[in-house]
ChimeraX commands (.cxc) that place a marker at each C-alpha (Angstrom):
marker #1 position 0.00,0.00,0.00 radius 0.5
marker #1 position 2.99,2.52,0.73 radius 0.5
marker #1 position 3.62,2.88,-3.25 radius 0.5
marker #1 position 0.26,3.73,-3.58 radius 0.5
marker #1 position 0.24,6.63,-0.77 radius 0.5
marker #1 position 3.48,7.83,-2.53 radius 0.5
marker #1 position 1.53,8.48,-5.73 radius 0.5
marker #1 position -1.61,9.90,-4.28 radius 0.5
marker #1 position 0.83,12.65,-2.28 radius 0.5
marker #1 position 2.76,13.25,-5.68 radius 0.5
marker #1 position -0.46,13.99,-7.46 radius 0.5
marker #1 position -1.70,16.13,-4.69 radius 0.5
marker #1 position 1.52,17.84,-4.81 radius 0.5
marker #1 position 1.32,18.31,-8.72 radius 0.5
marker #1 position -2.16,19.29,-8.93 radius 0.5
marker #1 position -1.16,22.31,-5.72 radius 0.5
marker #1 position 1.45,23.57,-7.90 radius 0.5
marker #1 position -0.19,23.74,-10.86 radius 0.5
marker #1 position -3.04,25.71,-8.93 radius 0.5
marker #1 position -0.30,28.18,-7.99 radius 0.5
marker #1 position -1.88,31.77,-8.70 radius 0.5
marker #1 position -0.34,34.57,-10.11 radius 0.5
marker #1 position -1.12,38.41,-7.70 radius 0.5
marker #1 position -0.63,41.08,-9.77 radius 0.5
marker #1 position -0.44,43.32,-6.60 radius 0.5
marker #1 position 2.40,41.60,-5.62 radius 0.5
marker #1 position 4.25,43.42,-9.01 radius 0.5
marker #1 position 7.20,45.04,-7.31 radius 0.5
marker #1 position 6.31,48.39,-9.08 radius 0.5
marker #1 position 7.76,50.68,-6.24 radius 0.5
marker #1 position 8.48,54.39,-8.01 radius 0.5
marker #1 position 7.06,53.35,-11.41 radius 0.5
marker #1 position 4.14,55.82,-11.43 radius 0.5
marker #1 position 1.21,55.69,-13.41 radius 0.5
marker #1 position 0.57,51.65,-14.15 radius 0.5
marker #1 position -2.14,49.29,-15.19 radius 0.5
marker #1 position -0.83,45.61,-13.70 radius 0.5
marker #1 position -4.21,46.42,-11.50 radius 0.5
marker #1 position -6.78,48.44,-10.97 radius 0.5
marker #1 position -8.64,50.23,-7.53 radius 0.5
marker #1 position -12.08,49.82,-9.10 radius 0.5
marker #1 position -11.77,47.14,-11.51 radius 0.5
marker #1 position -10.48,43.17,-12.31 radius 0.5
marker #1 position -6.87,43.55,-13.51 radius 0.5
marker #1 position -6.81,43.11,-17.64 radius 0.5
marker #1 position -6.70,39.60,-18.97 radius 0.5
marker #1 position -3.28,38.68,-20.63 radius 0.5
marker #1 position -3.53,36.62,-23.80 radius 0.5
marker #1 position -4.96,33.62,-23.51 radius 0.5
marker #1 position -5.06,33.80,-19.57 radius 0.5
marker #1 position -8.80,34.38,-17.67 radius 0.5
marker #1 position -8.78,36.06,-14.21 radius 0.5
marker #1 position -9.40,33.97,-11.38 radius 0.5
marker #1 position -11.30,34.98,-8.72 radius 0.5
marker #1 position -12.15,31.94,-6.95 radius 0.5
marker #1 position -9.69,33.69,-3.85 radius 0.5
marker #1 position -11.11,36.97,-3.88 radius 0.5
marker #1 position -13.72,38.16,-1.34 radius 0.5
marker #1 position -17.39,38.29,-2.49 radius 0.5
marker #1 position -17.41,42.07,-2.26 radius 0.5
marker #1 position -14.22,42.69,-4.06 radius 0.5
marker #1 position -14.03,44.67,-7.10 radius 0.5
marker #1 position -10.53,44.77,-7.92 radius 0.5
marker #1 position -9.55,41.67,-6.98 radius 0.5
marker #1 position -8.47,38.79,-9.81 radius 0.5
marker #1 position -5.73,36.27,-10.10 radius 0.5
marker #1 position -3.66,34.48,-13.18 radius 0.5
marker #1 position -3.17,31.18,-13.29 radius 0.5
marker #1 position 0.32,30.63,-13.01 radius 0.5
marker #1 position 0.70,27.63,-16.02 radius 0.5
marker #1 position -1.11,29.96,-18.33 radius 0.5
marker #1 position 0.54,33.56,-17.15 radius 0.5
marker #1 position 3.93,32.53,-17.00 radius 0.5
marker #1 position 3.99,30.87,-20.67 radius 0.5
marker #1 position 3.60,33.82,-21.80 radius 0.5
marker #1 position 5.66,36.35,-23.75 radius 0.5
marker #1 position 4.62,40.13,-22.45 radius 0.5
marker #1 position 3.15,39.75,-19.33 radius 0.5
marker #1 position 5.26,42.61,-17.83 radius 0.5
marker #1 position 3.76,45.19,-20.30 radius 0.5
marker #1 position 1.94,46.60,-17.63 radius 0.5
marker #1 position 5.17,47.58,-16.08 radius 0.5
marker #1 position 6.83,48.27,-19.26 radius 0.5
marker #1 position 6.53,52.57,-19.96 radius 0.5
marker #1 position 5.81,54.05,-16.79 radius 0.5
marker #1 position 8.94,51.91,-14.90 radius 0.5
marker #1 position 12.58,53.20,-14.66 radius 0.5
marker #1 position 15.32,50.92,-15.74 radius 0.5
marker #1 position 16.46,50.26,-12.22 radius 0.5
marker #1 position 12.78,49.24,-11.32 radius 0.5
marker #1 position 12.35,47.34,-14.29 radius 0.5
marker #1 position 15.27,45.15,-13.21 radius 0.5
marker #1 position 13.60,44.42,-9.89 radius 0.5
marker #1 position 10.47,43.90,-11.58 radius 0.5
marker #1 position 12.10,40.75,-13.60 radius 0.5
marker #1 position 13.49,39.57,-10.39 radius 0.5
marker #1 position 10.29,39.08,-9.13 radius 0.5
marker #1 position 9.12,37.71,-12.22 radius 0.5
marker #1 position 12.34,35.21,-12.59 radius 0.5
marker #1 position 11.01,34.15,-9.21 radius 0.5
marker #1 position 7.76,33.32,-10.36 radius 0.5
marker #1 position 8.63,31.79,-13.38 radius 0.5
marker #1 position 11.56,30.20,-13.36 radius 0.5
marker #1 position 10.49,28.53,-16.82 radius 0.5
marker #1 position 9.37,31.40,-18.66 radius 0.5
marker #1 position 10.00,31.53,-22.03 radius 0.5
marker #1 position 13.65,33.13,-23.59 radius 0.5
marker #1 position 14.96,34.47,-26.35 radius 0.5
marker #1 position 17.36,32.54,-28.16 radius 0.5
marker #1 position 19.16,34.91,-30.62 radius 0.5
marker #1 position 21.63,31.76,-31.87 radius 0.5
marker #1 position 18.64,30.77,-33.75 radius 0.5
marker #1 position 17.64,33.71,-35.72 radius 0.5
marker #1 position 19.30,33.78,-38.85 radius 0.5
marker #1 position 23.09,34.67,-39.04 radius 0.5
marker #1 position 22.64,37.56,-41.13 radius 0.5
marker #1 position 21.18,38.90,-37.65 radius 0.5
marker #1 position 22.11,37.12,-34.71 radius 0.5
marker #1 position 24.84,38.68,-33.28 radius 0.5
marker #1 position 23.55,41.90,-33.79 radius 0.5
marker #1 position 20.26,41.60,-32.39 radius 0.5
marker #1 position 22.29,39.93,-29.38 radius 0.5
marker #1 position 24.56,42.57,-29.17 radius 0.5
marker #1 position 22.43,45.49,-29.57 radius 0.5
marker #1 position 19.25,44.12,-27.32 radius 0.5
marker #1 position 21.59,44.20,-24.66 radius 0.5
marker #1 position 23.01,48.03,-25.43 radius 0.5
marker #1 position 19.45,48.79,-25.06 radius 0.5
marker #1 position 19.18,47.50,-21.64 radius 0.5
marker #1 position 17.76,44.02,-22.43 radius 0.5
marker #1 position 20.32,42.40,-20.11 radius 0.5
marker #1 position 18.49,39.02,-19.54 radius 0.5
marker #1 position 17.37,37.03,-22.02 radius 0.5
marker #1 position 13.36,36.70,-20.89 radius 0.5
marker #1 position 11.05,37.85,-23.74 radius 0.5
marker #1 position 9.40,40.38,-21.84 radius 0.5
marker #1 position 12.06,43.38,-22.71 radius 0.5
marker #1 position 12.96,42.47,-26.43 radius 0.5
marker #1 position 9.49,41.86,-27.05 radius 0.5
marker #1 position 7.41,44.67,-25.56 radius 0.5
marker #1 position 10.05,47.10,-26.90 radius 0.5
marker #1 position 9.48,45.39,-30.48 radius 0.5
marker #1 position 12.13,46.28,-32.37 radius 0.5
marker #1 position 14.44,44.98,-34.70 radius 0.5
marker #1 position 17.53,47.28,-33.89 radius 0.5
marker #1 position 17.49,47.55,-37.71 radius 0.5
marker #1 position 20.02,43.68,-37.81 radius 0.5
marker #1 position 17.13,43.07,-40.14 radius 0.5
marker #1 position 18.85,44.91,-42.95 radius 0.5
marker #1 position 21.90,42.54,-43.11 radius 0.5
marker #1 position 19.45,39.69,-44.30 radius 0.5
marker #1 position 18.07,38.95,-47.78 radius 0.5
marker #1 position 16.07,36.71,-49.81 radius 0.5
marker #1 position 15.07,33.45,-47.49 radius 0.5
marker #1 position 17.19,34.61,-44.80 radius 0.5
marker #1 position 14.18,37.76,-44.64 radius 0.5
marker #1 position 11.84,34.77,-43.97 radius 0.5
marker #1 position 13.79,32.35,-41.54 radius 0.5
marker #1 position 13.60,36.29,-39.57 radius 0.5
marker #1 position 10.43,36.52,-39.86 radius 0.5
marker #1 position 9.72,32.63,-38.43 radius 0.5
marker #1 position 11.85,33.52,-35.76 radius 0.5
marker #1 position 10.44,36.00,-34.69 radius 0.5
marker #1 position 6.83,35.00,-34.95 radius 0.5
marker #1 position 8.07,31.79,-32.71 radius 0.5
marker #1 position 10.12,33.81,-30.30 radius 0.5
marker #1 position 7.13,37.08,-29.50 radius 0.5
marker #1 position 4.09,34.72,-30.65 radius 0.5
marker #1 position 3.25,37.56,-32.79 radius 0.5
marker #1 position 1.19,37.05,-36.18 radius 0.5
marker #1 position 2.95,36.60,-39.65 radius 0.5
marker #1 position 1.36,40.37,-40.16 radius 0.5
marker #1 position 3.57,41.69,-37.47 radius 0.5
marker #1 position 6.12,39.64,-37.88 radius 0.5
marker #1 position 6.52,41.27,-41.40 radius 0.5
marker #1 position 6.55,44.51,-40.60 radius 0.5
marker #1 position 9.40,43.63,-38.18 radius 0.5
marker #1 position 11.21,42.44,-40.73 radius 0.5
marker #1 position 10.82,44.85,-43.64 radius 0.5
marker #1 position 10.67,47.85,-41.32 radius 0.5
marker #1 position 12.32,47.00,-37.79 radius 0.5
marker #1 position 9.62,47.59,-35.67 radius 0.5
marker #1 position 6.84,44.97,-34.83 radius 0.5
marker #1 position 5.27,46.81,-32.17 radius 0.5
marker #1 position 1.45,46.41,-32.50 radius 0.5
marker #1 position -0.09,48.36,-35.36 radius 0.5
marker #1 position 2.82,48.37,-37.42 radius 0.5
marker #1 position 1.28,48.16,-41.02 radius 0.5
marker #1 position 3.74,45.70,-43.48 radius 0.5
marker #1 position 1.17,46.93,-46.79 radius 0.5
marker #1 position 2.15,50.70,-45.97 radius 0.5
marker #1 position 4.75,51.63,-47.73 radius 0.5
marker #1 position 7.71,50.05,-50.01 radius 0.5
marker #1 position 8.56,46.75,-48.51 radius 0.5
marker #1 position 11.93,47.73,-49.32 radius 0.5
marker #1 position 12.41,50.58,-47.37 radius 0.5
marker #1 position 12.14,51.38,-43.26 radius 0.5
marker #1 position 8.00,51.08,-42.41 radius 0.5
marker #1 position 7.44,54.57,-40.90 radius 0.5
marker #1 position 4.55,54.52,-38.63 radius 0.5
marker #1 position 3.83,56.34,-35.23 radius 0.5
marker #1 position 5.79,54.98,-32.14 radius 0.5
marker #1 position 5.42,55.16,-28.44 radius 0.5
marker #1 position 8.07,56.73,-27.19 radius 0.5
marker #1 position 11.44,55.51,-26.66 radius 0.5
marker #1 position 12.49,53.85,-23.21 radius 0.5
marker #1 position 15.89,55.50,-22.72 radius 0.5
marker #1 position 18.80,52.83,-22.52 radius 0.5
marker #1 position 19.69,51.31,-19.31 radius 0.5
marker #1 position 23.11,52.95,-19.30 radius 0.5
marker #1 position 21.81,56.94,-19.79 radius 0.5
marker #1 position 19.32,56.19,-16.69 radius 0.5
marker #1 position 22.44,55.51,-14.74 radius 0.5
marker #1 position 24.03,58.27,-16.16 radius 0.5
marker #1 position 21.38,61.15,-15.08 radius 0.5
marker #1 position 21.44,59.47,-11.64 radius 0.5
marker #1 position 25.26,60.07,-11.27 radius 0.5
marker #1 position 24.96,63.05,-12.53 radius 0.5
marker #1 position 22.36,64.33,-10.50 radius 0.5
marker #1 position 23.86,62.65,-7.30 radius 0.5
marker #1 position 27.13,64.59,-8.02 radius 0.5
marker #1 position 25.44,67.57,-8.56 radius 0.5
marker #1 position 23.04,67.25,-4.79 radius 0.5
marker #1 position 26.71,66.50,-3.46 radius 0.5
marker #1 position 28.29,69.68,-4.93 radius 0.5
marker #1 position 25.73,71.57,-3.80 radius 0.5
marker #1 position 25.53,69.81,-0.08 radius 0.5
marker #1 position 29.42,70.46,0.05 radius 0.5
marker #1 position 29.04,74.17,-1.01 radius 0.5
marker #1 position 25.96,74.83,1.58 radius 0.5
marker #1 position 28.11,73.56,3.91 radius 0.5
marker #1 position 31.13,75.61,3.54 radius 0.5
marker #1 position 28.96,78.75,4.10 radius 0.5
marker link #1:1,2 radius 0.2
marker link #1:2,3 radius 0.2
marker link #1:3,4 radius 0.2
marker link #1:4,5 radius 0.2
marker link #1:5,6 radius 0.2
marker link #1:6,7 radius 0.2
marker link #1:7,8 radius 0.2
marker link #1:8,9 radius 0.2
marker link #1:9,10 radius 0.2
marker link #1:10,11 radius 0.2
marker link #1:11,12 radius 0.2
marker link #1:12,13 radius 0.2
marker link #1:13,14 radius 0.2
marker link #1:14,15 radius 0.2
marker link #1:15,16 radius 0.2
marker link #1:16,17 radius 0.2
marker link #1:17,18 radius 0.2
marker link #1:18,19 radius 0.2
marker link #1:19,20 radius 0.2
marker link #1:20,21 radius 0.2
marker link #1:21,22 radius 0.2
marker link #1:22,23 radius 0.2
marker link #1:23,24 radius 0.2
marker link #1:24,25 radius 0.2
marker link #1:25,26 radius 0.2
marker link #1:26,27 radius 0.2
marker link #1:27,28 radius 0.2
marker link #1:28,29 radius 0.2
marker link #1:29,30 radius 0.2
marker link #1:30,31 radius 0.2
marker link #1:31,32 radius 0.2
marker link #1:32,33 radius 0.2
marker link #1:33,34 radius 0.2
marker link #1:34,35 radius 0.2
marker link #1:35,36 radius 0.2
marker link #1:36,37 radius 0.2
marker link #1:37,38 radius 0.2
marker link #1:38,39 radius 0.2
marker link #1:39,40 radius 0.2
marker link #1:40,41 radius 0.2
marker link #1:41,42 radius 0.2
marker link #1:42,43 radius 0.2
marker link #1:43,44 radius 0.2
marker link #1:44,45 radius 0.2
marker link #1:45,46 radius 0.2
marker link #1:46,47 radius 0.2
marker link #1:47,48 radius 0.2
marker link #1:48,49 radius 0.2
marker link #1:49,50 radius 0.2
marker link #1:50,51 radius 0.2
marker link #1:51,52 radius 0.2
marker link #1:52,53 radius 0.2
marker link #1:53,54 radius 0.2
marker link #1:54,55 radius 0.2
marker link #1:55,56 radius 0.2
marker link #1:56,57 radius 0.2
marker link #1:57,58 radius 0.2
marker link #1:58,59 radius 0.2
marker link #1:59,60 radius 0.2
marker link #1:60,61 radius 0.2
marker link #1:61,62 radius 0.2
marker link #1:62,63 radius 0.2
marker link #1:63,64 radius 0.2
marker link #1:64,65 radius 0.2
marker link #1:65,66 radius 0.2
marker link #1:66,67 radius 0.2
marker link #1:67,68 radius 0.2
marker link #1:68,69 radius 0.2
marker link #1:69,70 radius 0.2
marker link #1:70,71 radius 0.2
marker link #1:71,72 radius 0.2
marker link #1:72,73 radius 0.2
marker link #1:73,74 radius 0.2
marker link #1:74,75 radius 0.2
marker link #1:75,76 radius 0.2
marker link #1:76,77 radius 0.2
marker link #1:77,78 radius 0.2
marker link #1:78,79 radius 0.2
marker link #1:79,80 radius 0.2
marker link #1:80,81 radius 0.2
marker link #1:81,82 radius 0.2
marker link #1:82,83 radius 0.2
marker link #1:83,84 radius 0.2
marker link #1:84,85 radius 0.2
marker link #1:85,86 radius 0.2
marker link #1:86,87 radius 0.2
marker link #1:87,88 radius 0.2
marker link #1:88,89 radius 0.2
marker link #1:89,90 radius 0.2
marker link #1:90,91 radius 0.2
marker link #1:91,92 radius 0.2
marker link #1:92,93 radius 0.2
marker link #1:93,94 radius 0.2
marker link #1:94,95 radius 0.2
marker link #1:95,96 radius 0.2
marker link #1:96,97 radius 0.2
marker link #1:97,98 radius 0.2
marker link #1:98,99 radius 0.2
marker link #1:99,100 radius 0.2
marker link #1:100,101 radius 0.2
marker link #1:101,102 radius 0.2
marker link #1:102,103 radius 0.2
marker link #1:103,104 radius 0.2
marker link #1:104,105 radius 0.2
marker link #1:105,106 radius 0.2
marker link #1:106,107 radius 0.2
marker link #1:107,108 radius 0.2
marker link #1:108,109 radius 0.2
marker link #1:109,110 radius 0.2
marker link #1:110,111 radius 0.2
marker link #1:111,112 radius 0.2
marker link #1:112,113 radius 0.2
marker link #1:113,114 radius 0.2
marker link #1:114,115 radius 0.2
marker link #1:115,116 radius 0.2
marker link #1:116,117 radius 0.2
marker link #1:117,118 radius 0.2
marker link #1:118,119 radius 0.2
marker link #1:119,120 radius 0.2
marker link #1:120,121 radius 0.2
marker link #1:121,122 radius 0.2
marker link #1:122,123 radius 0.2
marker link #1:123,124 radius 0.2
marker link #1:124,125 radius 0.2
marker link #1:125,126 radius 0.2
marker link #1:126,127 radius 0.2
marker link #1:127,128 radius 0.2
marker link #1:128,129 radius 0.2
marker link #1:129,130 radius 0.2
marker link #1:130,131 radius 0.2
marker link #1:131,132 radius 0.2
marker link #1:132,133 radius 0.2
marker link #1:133,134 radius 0.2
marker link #1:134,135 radius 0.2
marker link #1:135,136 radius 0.2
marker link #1:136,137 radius 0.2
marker link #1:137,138 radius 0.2
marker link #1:138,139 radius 0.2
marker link #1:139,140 radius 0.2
marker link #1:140,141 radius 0.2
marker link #1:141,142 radius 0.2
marker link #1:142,143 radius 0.2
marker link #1:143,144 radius 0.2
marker link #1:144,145 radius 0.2
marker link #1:145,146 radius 0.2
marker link #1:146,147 radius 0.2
marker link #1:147,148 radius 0.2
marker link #1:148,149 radius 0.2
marker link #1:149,150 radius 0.2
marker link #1:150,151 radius 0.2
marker link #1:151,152 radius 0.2
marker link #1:152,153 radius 0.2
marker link #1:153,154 radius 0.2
marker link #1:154,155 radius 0.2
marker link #1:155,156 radius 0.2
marker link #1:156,157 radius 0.2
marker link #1:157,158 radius 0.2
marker link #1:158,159 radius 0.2
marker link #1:159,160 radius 0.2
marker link #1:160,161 radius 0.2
marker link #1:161,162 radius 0.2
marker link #1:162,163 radius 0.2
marker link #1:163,164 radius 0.2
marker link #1:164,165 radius 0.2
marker link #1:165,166 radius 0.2
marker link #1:166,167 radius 0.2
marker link #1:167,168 radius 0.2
marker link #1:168,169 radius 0.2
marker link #1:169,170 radius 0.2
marker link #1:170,171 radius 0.2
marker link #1:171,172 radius 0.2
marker link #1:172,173 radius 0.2
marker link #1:173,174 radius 0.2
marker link #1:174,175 radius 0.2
marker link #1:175,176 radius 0.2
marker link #1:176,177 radius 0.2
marker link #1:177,178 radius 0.2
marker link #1:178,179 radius 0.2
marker link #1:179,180 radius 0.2
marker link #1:180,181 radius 0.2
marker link #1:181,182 radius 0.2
marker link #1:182,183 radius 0.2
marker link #1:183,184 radius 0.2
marker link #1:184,185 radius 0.2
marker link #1:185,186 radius 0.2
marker link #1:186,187 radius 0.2
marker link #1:187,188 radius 0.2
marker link #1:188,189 radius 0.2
marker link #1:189,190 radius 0.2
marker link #1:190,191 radius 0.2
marker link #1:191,192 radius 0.2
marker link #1:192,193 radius 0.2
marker link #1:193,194 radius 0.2
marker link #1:194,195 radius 0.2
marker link #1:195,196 radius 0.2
marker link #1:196,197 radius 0.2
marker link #1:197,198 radius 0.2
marker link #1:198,199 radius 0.2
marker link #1:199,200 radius 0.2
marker link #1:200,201 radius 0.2
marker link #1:201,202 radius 0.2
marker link #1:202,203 radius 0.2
marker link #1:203,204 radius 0.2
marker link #1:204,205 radius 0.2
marker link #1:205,206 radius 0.2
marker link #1:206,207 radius 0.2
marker link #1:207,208 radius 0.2
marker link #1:208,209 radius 0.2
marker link #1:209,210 radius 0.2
marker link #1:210,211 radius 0.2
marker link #1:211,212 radius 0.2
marker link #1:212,213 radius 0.2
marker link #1:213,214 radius 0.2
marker link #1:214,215 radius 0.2
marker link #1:215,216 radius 0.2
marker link #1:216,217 radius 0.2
marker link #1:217,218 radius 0.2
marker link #1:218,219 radius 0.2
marker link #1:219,220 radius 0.2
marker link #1:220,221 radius 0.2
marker link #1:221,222 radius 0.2
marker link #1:222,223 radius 0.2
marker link #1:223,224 radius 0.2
marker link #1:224,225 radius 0.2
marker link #1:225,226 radius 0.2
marker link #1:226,227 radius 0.2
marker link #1:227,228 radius 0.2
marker link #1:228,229 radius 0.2
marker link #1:229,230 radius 0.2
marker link #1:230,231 radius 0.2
marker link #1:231,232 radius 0.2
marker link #1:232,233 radius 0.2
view
């Protein structure tokens, strides 16, 4: 009989962690600002495929609402929510927290894009401040770093297959990534000359991780000078 307690208690275990839920309150946003990972008078959005759960919440509640962690963390731009109003330093601690919750997450795995653009999308997806290799950054920020120019004839479409199986984006985006650089969503591939950038309206740039740091030095050094000469008086 002891084997067959052994597999009962591994099924319970199994079936308790795959009923692990994902808080969005628990979103480490800190100093981010403005945000929409959850709302005061409202359920928080529903991410792709993912319902809201609200089997946990209080009958009253109206804000309250839960993700599924098997669905949530399978995806690849769950952290969008976090994405414009966070700081680069915050961002970082939000993918800690994330990492934590999803250790399996999916990556980005620029060795198998084509080689006309590998190394360059690896290289400069990191200048930008995409220092891990989770989706969430390269994907929300949707852009090509323009590597897609060194590629040609079917090496244009092993891109574009890459990068529909990398974002889960549609072939429509997908295209526009590749004959224009960005794939954010609305990017048109039909406007335009497929052989030339796609120029459509963007959000706004997220400055690189580097120039954050750089304004904070600089503006620590310049609180110090100023400390330093208040003090002398």
């Amino acid at each position: 009989m002891a084997p067959v307690y052994s597999i009962i208690i591994i099924l319970l275990f199994a079936l308790v962690a795959n009923a692990e839920l994902i808080n969005p309150k628990e979103i480490p946003l800190g100093a981010c600002g403005a945000q929409s990972c959850w709302y005061d008078a409202s359920r928080p959005d529903q991410i792709g495929p993912c319902g809201i759960d609200t089997t946990g919440c209080p009958p009253d509640s109206k804000n309250c609402g839960f993700y599924d962690s098997k669905c949530y963390c399978q995806q690849t731009t769950q952290l969008r929510c976090a994405w414009s109003p966070c700081s680069w330093w915050n961002w970082m601690l939000v993918e800690d927290w994330f990492f934590k919750k999803c250790p399996g997450a999916p990556t980005v795995d620029f060795d198998k894009a084509p080689k006309c653009a590998a190394q360059c999308l690896a290289e400069k997806a990191i200048d930008y401040g995409c220092l891990t290799r989770n989706t969430n950054c390269f994907c929300i920020h949707a852009d090509l770093f323009e590597c897609n120019y060194n590629c040609h004839g079917k090496d244009k479409e092993l891109l574009k297959s890459w990068l529909m199986d990398t974002c889960k984006i549609s072939e429509a985006r997908a295209e526009a990534g590749v004959t224009g650089s960005g794939f954010w969503e609305g990017a048109d591939p039909q406007s335009g000359d497929k052989n030339e950038p796609i120029f459509v309206e963007r959000k706004r740039r997220k400055p690189r991780w580097y120039e954050g740091m750089a304004f904070a030095i600089l503006g620590a050094s310049f609180l110090t000078v100023v400390g330093f000469f208040l003090w002398m008086r």
